[in-house]
TIRO-2110 file (N, C-alpha, C; in Angstrom, 1 decimal):
// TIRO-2110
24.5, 6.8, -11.8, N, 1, A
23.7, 6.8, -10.6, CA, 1, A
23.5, 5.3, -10.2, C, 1, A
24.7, 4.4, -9.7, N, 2, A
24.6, 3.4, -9.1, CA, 2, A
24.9, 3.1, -7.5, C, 2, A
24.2, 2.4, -7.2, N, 3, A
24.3, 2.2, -5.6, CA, 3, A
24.6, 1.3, -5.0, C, 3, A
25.3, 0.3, -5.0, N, 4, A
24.8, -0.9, -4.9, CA, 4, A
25.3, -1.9, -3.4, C, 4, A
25.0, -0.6, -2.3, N, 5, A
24.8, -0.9, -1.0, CA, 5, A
23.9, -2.3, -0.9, C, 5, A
23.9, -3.4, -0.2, N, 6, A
23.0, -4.1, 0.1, CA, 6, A
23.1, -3.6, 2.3, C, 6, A
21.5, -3.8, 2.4, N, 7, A
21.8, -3.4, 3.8, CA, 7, A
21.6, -5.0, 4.1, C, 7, A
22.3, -5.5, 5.6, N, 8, A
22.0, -6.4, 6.6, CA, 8, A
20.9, -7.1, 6.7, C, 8, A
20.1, -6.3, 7.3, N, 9, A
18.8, -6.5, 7.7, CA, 9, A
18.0, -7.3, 6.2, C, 9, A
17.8, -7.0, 5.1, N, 10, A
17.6, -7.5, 4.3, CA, 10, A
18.3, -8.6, 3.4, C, 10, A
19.7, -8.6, 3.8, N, 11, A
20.2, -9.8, 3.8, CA, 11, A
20.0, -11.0, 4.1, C, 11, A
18.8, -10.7, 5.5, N, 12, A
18.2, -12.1, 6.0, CA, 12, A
17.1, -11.9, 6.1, C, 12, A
16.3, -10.9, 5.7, N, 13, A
15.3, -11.4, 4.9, CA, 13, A
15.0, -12.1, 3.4, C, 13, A
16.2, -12.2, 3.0, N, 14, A
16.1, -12.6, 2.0, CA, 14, A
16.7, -14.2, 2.2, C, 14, A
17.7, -14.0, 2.9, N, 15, A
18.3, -15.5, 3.5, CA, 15, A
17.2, -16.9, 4.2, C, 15, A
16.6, -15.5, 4.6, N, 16, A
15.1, -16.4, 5.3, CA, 16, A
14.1, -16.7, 5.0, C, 16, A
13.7, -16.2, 3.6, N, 17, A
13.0, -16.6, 2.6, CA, 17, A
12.4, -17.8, 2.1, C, 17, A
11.6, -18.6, 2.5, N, 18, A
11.6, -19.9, 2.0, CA, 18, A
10.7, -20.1, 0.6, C, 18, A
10.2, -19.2, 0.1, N, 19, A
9.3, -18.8, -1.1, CA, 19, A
10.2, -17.5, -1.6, C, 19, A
10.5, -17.4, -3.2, N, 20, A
10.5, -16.0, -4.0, CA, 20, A
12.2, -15.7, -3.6, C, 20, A
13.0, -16.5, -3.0, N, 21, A
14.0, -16.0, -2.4, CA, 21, A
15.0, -15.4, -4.0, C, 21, A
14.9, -16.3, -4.9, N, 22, A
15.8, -16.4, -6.2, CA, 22, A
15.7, -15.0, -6.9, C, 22, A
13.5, -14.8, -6.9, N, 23, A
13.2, -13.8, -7.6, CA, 23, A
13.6, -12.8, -6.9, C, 23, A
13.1, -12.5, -5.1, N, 24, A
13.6, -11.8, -4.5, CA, 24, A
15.0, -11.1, -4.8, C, 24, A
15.9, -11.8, -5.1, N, 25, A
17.5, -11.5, -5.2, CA, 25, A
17.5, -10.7, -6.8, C, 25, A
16.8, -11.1, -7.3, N, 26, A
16.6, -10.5, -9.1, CA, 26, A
16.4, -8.9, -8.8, C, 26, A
15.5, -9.0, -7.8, N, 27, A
14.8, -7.6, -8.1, CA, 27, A
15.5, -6.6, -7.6, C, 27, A
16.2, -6.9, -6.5, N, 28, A
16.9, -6.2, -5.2, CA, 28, A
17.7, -6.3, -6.0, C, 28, A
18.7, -6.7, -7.0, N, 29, A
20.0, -6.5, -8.0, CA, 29, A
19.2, -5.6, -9.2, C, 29, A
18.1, -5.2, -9.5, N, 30, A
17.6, -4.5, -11.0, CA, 30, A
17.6, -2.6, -9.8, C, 30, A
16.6, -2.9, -8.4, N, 31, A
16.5, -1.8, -7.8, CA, 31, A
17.5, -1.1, -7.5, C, 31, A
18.5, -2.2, -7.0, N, 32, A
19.8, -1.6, -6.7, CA, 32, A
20.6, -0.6, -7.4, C, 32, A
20.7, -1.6, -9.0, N, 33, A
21.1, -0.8, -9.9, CA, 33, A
20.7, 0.5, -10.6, C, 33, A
19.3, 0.7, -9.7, N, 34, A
18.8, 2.3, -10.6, CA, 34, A
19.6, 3.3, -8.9, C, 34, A
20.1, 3.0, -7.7, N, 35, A
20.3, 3.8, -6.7, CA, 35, A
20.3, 4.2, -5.9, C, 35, A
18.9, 3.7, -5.6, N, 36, A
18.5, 3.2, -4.3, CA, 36, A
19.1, 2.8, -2.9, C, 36, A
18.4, 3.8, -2.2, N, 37, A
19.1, 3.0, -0.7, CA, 37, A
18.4, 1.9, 0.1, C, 37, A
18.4, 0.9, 0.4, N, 38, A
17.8, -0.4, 0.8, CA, 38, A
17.8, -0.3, 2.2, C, 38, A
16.3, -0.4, 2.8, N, 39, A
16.2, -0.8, 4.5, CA, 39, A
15.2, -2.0, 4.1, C, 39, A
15.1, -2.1, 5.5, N, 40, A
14.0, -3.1, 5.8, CA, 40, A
12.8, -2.6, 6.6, C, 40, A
11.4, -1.9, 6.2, N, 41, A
10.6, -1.2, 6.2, CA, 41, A
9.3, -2.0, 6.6, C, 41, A
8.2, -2.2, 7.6, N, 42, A
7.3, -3.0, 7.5, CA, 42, A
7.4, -4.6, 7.5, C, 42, A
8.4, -4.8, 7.5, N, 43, A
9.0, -6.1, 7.7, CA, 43, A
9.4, -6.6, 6.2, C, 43, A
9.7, -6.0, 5.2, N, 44, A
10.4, -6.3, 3.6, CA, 44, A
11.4, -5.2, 3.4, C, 44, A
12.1, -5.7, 2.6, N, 45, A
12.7, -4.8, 1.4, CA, 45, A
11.9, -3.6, 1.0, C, 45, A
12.9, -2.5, 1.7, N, 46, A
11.7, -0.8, 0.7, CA, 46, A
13.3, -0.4, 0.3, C, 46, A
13.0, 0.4, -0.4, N, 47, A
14.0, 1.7, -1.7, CA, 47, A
13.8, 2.8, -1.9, C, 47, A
14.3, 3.3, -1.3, N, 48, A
14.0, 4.8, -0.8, CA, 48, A
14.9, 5.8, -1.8, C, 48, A
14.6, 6.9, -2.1, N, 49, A
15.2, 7.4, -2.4, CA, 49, A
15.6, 9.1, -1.6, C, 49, A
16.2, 9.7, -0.8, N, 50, A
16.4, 10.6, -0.2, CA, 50, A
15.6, 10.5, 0.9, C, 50, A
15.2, 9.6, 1.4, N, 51, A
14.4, 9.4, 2.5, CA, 51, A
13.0, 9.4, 2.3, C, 51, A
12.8, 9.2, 1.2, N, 52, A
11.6, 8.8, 0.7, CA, 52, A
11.2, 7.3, 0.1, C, 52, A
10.2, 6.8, 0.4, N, 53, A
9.4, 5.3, 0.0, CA, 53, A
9.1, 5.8, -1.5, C, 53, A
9.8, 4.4, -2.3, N, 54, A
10.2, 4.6, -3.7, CA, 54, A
9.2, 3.4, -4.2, C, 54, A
9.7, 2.2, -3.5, N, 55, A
9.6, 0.9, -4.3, CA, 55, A
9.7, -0.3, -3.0, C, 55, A
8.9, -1.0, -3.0, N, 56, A
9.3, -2.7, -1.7, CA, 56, A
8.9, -3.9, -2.8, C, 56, A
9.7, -4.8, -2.1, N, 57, A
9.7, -5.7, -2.6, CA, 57, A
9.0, -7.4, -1.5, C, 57, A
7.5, -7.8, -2.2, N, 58, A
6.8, -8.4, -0.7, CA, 58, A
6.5, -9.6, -1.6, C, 58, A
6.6, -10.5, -0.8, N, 59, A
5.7, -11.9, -1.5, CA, 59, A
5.0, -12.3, -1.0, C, 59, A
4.0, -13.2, -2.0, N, 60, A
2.6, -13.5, -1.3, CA, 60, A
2.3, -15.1, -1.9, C, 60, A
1.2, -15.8, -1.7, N, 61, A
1.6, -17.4, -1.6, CA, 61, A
1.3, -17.1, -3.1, C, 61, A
1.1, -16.8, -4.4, N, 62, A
1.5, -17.3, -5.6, CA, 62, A
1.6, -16.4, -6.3, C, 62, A
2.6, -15.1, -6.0, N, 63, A
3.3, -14.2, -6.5, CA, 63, A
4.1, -13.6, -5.6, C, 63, A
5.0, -13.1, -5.7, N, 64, A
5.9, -11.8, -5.4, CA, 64, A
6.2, -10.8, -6.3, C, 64, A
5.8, -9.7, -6.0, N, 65, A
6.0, -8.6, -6.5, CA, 65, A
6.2, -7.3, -5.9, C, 65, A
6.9, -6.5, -6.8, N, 66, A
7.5, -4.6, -6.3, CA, 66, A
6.4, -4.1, -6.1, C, 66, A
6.3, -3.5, -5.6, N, 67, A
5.4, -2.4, -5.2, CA, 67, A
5.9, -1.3, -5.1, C, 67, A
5.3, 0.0, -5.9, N, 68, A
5.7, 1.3, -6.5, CA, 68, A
4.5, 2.5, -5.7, C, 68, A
5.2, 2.7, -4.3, N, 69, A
4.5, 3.5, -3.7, CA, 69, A
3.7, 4.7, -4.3, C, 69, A
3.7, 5.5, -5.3, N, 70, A
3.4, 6.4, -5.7, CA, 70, A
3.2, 5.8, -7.5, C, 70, A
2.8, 4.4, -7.2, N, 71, A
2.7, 4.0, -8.7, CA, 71, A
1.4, 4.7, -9.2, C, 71, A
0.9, 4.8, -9.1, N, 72, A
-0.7, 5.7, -10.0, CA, 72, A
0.1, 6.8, -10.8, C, 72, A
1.2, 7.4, -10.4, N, 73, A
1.7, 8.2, -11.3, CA, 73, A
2.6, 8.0, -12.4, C, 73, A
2.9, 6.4, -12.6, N, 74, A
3.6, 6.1, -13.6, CA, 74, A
3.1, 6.2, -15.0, C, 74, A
3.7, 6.3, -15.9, N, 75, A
2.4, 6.8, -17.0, CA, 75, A
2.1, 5.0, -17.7, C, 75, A
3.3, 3.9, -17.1, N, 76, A
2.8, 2.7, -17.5, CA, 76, A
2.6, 1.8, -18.9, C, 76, A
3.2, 2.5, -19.3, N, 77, A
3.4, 2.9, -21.1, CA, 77, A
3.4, 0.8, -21.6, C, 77, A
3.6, -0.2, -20.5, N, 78, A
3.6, -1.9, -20.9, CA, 78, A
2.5, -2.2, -20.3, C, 78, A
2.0, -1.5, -19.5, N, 79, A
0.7, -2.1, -18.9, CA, 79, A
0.6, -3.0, -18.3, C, 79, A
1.9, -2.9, -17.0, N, 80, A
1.8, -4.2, -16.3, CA, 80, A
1.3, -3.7, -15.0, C, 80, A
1.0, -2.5, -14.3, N, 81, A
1.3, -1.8, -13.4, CA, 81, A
-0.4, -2.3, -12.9, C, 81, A
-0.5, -3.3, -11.8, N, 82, A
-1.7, -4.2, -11.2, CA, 82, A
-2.1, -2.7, -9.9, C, 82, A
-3.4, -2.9, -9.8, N, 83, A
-4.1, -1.8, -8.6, CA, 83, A
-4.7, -3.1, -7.4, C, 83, A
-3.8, -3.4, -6.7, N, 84, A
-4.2, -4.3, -5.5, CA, 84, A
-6.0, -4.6, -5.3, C, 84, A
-6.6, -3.5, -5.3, N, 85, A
-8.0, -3.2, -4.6, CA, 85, A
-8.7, -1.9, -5.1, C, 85, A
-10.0, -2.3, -5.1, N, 86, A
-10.3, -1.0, -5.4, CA, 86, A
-9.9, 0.5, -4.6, C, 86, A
-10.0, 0.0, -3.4, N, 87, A
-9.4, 1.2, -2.1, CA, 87, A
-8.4, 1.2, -2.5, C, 87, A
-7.2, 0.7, -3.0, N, 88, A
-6.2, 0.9, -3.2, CA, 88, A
-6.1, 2.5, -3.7, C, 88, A
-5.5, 3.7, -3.6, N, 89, A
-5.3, 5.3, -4.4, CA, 89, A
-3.7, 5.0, -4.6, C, 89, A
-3.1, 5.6, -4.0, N, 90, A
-1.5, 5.4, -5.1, CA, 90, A
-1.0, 4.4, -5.1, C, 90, A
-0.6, 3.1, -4.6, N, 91, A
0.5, 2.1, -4.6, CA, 91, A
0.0, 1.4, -6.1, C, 91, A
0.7, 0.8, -6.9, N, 92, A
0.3, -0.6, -7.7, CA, 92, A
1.7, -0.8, -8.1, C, 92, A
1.5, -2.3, -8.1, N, 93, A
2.4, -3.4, -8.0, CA, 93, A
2.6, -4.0, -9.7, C, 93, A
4.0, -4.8, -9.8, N, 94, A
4.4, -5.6, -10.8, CA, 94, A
4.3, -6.9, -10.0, C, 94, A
3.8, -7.9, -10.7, N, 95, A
3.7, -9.3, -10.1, CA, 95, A
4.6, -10.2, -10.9, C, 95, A
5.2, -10.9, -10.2, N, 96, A
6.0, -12.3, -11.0, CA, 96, A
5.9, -13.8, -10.4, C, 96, A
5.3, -14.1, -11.3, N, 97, A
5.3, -16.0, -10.8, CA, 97, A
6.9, -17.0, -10.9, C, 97, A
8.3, -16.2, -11.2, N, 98, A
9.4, -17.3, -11.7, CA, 98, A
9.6, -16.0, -11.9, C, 98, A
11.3, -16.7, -11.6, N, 99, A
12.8, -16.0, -11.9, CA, 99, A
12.6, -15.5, -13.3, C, 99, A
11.9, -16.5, -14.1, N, 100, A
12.3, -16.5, -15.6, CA, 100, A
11.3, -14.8, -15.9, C, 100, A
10.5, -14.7, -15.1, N, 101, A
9.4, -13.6, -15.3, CA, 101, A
10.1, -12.1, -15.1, C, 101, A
11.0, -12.1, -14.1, N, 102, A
11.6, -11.1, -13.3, CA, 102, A
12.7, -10.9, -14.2, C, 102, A
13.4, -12.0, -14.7, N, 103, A
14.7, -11.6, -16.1, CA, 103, A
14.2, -11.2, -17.1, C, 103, A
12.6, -11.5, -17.7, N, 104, A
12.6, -11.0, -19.0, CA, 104, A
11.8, -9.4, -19.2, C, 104, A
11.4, -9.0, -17.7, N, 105, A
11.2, -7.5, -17.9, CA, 105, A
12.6, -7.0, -17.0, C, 105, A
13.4, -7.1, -16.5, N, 106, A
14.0, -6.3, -16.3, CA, 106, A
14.2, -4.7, -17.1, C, 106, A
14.7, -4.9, -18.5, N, 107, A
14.8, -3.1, -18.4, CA, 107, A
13.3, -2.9, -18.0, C, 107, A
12.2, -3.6, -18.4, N, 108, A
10.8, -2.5, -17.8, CA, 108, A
10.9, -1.8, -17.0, C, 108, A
11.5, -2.8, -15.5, N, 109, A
11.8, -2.2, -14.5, CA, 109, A
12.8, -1.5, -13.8, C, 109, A
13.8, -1.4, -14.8, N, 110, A
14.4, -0.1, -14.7, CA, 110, A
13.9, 0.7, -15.1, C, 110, A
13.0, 0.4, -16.0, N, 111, A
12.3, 2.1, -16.6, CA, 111, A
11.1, 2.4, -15.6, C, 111, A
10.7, 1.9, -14.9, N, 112, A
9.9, 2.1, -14.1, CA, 112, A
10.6, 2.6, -12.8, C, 112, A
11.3, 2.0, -12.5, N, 113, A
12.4, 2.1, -10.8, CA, 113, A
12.9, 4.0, -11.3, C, 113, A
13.4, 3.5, -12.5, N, 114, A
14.1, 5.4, -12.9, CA, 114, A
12.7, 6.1, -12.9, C, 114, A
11.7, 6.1, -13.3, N, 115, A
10.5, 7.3, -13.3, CA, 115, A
9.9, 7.4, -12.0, C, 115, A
10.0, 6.4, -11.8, N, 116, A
9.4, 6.9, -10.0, CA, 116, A
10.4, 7.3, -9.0, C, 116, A
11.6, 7.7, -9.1, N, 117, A
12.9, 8.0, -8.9, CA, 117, A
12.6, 9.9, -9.1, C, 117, A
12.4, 10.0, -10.2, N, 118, A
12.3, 11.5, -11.0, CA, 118, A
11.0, 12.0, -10.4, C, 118, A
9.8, 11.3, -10.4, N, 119, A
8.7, 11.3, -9.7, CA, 119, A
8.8, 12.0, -8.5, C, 119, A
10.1, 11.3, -7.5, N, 120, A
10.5, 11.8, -6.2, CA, 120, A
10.8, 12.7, -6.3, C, 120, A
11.5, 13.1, -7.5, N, 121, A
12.5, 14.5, -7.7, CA, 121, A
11.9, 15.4, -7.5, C, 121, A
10.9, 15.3, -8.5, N, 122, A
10.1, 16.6, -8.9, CA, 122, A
8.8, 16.7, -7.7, C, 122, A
9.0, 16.2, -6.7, N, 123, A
8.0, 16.3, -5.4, CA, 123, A
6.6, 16.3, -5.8, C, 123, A
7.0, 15.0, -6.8, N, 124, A
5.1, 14.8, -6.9, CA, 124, A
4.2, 14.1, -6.1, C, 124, A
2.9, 14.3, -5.6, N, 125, A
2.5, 13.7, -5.2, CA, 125, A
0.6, 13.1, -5.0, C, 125, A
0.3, 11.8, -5.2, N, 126, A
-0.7, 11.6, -5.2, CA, 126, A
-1.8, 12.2, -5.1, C, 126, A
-3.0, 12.7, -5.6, N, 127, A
-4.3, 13.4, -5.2, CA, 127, A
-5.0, 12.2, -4.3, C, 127, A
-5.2, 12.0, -3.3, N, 128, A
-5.6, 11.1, -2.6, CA, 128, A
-7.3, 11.6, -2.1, C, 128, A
-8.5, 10.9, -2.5, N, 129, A
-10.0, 11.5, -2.0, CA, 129, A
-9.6, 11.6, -0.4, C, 129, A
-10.6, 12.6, 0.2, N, 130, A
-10.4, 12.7, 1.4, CA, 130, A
-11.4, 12.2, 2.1, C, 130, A
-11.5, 12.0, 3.3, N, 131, A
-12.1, 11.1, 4.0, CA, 131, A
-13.7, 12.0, 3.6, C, 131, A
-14.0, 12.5, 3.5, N, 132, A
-15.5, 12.7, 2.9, CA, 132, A
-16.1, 13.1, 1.6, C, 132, A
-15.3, 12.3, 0.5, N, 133, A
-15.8, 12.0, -0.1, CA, 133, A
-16.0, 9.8, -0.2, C, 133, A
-15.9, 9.5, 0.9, N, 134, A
-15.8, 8.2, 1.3, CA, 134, A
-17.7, 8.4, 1.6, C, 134, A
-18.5, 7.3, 0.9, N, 135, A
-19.9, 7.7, 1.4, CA, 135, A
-20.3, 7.3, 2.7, C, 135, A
-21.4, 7.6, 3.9, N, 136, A
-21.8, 7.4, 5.1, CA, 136, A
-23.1, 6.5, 4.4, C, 136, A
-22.5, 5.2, 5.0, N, 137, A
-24.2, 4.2, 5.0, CA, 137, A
-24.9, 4.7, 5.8, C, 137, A
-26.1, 5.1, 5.2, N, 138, A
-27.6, 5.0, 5.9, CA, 138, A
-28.0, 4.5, 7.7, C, 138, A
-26.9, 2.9, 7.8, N, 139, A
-27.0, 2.5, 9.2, CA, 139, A
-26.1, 3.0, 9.8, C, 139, A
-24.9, 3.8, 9.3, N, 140, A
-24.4, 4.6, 10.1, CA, 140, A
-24.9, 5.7, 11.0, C, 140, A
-25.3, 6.3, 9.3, N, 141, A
-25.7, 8.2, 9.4, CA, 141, A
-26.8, 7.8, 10.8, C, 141, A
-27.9, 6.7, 10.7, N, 142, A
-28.5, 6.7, 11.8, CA, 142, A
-28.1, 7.1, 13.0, C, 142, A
-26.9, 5.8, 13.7, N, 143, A
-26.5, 5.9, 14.8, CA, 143, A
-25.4, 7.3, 14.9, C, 143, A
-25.1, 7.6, 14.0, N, 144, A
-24.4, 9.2, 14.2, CA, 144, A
-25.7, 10.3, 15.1, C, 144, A
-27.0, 9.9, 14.2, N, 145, A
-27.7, 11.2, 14.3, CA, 145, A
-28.2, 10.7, 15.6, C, 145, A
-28.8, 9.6, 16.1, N, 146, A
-29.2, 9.0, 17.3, CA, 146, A
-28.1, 9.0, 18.9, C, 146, A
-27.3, 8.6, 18.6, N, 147, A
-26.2, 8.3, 20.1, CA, 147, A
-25.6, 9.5, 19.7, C, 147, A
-25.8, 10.3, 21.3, N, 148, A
-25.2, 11.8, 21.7, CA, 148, A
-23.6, 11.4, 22.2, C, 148, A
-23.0, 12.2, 21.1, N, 149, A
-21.2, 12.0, 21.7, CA, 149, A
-20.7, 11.3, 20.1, C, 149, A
-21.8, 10.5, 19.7, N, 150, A
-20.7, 9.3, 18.5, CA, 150, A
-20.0, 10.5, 17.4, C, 150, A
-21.1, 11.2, 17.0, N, 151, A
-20.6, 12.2, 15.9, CA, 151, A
-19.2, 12.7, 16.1, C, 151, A
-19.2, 13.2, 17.4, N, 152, A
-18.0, 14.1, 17.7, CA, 152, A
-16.9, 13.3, 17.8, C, 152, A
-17.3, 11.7, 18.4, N, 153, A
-16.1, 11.0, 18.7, CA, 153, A
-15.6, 10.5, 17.2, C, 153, A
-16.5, 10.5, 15.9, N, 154, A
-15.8, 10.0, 15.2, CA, 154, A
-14.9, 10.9, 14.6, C, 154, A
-15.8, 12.2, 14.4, N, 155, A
-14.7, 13.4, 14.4, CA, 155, A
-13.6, 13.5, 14.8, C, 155, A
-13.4, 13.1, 15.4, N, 156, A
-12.2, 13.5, 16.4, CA, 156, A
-11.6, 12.0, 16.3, C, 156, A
-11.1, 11.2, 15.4, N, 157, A
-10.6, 10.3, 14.8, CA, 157, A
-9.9, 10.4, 13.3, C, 157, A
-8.9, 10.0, 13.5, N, 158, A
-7.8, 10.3, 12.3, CA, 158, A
-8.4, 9.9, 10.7, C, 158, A
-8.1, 10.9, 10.1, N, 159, A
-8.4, 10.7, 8.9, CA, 159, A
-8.4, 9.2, 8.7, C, 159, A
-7.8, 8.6, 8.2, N, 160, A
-7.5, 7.4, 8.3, CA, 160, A
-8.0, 6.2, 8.5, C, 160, A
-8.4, 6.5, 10.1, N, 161, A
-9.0, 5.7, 10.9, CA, 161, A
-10.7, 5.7, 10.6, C, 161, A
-11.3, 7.0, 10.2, N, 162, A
-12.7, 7.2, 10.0, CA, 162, A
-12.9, 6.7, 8.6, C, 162, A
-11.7, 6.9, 7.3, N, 163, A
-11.9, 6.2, 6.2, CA, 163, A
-11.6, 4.4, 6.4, C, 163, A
-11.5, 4.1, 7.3, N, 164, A
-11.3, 2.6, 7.4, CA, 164, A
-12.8, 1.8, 7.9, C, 164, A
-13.3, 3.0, 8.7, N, 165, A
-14.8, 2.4, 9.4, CA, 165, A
-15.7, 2.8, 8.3, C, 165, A
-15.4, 4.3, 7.3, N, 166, A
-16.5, 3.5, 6.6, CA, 166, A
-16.2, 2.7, 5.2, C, 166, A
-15.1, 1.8, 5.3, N, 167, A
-14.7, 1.2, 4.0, CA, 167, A
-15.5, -0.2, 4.6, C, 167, A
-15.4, 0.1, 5.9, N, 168, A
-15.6, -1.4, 6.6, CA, 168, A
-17.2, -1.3, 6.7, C, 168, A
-17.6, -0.2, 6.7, N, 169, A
-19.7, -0.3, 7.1, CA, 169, A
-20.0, -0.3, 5.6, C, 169, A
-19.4, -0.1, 4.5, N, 170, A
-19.7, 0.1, 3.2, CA, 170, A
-19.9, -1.4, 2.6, C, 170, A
-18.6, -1.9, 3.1, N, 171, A
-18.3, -3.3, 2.1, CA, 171, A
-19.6, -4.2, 2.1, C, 171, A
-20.7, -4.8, 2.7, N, 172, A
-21.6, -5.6, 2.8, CA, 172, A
-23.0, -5.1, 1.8, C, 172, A
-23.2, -5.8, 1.0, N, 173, A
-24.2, -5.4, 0.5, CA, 173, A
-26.0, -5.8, 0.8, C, 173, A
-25.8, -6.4, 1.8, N, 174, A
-27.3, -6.7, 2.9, CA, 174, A
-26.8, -5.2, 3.9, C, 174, A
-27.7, -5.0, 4.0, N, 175, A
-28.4, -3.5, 5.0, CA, 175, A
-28.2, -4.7, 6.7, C, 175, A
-28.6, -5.7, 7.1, N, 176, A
-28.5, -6.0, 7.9, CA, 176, A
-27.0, -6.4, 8.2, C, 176, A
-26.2, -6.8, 7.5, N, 177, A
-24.8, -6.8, 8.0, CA, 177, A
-24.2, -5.6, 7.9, C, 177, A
-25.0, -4.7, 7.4, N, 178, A
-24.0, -3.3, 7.5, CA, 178, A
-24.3, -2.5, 8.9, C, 178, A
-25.4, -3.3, 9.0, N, 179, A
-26.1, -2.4, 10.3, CA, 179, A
-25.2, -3.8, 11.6, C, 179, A
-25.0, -4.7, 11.3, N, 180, A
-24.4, -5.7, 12.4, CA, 180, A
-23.2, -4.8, 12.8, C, 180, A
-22.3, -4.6, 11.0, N, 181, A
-20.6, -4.1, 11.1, CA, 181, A
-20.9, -2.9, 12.4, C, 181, A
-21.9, -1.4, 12.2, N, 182, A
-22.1, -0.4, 12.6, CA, 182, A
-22.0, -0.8, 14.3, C, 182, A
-22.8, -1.7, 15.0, N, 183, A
-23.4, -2.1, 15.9, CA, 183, A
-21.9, -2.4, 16.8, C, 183, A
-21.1, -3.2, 16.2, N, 184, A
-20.3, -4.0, 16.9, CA, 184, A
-19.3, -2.8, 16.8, C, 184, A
-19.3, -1.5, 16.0, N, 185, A
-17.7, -1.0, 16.2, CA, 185, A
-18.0, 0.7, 17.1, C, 185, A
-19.3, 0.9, 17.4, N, 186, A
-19.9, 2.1, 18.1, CA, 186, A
-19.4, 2.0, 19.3, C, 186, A
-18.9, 1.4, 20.3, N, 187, A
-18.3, 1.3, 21.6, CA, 187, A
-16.5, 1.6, 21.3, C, 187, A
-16.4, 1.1, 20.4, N, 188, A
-15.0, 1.7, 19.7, CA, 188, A
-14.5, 2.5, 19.3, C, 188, A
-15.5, 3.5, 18.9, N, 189, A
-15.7, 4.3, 18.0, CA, 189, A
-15.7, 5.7, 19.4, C, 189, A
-16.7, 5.5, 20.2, N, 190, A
-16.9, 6.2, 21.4, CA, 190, A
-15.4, 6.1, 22.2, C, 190, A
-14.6, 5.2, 22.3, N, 191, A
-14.1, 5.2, 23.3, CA, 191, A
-12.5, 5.9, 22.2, C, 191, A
-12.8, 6.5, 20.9, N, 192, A
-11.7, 7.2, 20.2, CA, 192, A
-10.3, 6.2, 19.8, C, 192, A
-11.0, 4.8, 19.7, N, 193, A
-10.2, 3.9, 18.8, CA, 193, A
-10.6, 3.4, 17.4, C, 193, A
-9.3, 3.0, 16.5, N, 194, A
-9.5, 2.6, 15.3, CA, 194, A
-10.5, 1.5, 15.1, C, 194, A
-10.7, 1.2, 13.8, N, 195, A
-10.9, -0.2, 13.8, CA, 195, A
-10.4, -1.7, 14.2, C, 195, A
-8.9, -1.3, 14.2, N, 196, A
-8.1, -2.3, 14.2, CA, 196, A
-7.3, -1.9, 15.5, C, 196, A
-7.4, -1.2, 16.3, N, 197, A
-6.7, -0.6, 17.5, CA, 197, A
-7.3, -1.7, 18.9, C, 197, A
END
């Protein structure tokens, strides 16, 4: 089960790489070789397997590392497998500082690139919490129960988008800047846009 299509498009992204280009090229030759079909997804390297998000490959100012979309399910048996954030639910990442880092786990990462591969097979997929088990701060639940219309309009906002506002009214641990965050995104909120929209 080898593949070893390189597509275009990631050709220059990797061409245009001015950081991780070497390691980049390591990883995209270990992915390749477990089968993978290569696009350019989000603006990096993704690996898909049957039209499914397998594996991307992203750098950052003092690492580059794969990222294993449905990594929570790997059972991880080296213990390299990093959780971005605590919000983070399925993705976690392999990090590498040097070429030299990315050549001496290779098989890991074939052993990993093949189980999340089988992973795909067998249609598994993440238990993800749902947006209410996400808690409602206090200065929220307020302006929910006070301004007529907010309730319904947050309702009527994408899963997604409602777990984002309260990741975002949660994060502050002063009551006054949670009540600032609430204040500033209620006109937002009414008018049936995200956070970030």
């Amino acid at each position: 089960m080898t593949n070893s299509t390189t597509n275009p498009k990631v050709d220059a992204y990797i061409r245009n790489s001015k950081t991780w280009r070497e390691e980049f090229e390591q990883l995209r030759s270990i992915i390749l070789a477990c089968g993978l079909t290569e696009q350019l997804k989000w603006g990096v390297p993704c690996y898909t397997f049957e039209s499914k998000n397998v594996v991307l490959i992203h750098g950052f100012k003092d690492y580059c590392a794969i990222l294993f979309v449905k990594g929570a399910l790997l059972r991880d048996d080296d213990r390299v497998l990093i959780r971005q954030t605590e919000n983070v639910q399925a993705a976690r990442q392999i990090r590498f500082a040097s070429v030299r880092d990315v050549v001496e786990m290779k098989a890991t990462l074939k052993t990993y690139v093949r189980e999340a591969i089988e992973i795909e097979k067998a249609g598994l997929i993440v238990a993800l919490k749902e947006t209410a088990d996400y808690p409602t701060p206090d200065e929220f639940q307020g302006k929910l129960d006070k301004i007529p219309g907010l309730k319904t309009a947050f309702d009527a906002l994408t899963p997604g988008r409602r777990r984002a506002y309260l990741l975002f009214f949660t994060a502050p641990k002063q009551s006054k800047t949670r009540e600032s965050r609430v204040e500033k995104c209620v006109a937002k909120i009414l008018e049936g846009k995200g956070l970030d929209d």
